[in-house]
C-alpha positions in Angstrom: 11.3 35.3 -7.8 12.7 35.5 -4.3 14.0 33.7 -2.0 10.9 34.5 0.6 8.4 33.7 -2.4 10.4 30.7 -3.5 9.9 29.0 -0.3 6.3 30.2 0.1 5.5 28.0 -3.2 8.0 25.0 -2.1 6.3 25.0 1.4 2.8 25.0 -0.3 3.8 22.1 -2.8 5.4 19.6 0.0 2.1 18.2 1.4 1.1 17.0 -2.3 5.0 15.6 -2.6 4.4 13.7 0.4 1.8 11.5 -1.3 1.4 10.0 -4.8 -2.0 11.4 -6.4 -4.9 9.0 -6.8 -6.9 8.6 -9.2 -10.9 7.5 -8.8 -13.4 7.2 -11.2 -17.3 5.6 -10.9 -20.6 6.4 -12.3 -24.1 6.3 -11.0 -27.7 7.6 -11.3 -26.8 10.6 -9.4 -24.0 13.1 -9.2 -23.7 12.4 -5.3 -23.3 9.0 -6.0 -21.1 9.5 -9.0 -19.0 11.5 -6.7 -19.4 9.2 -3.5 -18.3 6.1 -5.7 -14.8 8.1 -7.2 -13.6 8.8 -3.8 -14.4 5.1 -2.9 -12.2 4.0 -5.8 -9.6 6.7 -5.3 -8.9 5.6 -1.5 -9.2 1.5 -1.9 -6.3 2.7 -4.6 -4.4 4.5 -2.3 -4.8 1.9 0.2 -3.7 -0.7 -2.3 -0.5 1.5 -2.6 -0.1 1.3 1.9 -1.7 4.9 2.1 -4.0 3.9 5.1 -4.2 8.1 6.5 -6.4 10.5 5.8 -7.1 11.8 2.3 -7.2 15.4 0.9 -9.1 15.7 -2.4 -7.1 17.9 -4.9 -8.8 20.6 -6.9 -12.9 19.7 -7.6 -14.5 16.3 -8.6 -14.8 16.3 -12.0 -18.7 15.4 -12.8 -19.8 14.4 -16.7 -23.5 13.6 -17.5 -24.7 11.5 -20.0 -28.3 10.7 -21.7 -27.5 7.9 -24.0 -26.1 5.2 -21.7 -27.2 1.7 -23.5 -28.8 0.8 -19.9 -29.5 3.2 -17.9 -30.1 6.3 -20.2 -29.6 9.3 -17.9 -26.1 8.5 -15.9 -23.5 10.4 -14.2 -19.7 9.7 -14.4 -17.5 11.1 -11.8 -13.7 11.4 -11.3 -12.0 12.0 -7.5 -8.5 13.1 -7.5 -6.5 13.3 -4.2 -3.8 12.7 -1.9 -3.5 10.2 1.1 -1.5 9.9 4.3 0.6 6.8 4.8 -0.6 5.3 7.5 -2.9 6.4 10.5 -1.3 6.2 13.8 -4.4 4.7 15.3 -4.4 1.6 13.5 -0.4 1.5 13.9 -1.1 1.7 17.9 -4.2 -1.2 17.4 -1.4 -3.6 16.0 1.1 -2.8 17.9 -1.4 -4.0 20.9 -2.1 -6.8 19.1 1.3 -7.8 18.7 2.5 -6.9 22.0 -0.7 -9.0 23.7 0.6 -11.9 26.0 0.1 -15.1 23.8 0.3 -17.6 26.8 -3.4 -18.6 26.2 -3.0 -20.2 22.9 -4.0 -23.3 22.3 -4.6 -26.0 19.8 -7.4 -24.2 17.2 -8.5 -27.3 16.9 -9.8 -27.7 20.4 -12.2 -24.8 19.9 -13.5 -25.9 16.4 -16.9 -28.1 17.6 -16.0 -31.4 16.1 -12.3 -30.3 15.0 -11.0 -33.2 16.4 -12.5 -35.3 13.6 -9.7 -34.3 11.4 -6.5 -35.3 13.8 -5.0 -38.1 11.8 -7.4 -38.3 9.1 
């Protein structure tokens, strides 16, 4: 191999290195669903993990059908695998506003719970 084709294939591989793969898997009456329900699973995984970015599904979702589920009979399984940025500088720019907002106007949450005062000293 040379060099040019060796980092052709390194440069190709680094955006799946950046990210762990994810794993989603979830079944319903239709493929579409089937499908719709793995990528669910795969991101709340990756977000689990602090991948909050974008996703990229790798390769195609894998769809199995089945005709002897015990209660639904005709059902589709489906399984999601893809990558997932680590964060999404959108939401790292909402909290930094939050954190940066002047907190001068806080007050006792007590005062704005109708009746809160009912528990001081109870």
């Amino acid at each position: 191999m040379t060099a040019s084709a060796a980092a052709l294939v390194m440069a190709a591989a680094s955006p799946a290195l950046a990210s762990p793969l994810f794993v989603g898997g979830a079944r319903g009456l239709t493929a579409e669903n089937a499908i719709q329900g793995a990528f669910d699973d795969a991101r709340i995984s990756a977000q689990a993990e602090g991948f909050y970015g974008a996703c990229t599904v790798v390769g195609e979702p894998q769809v199995f059908e089945t005709f002897t589920d015990p209660l639904f009979g005709h059902l589709f399984h489906a399984q999601v695998v893809m990558t997932c940025a680590k964060y999404r500088p959108s939401l790292i720019n909402a909290i930094r506003a939050l954190v940066n907002e002047d907190n001068s106007h806080n007050e006792d949450p007590r005062a704005t719970i109708p009746g809160g005062q009912a528990y001081i000293g109870s």
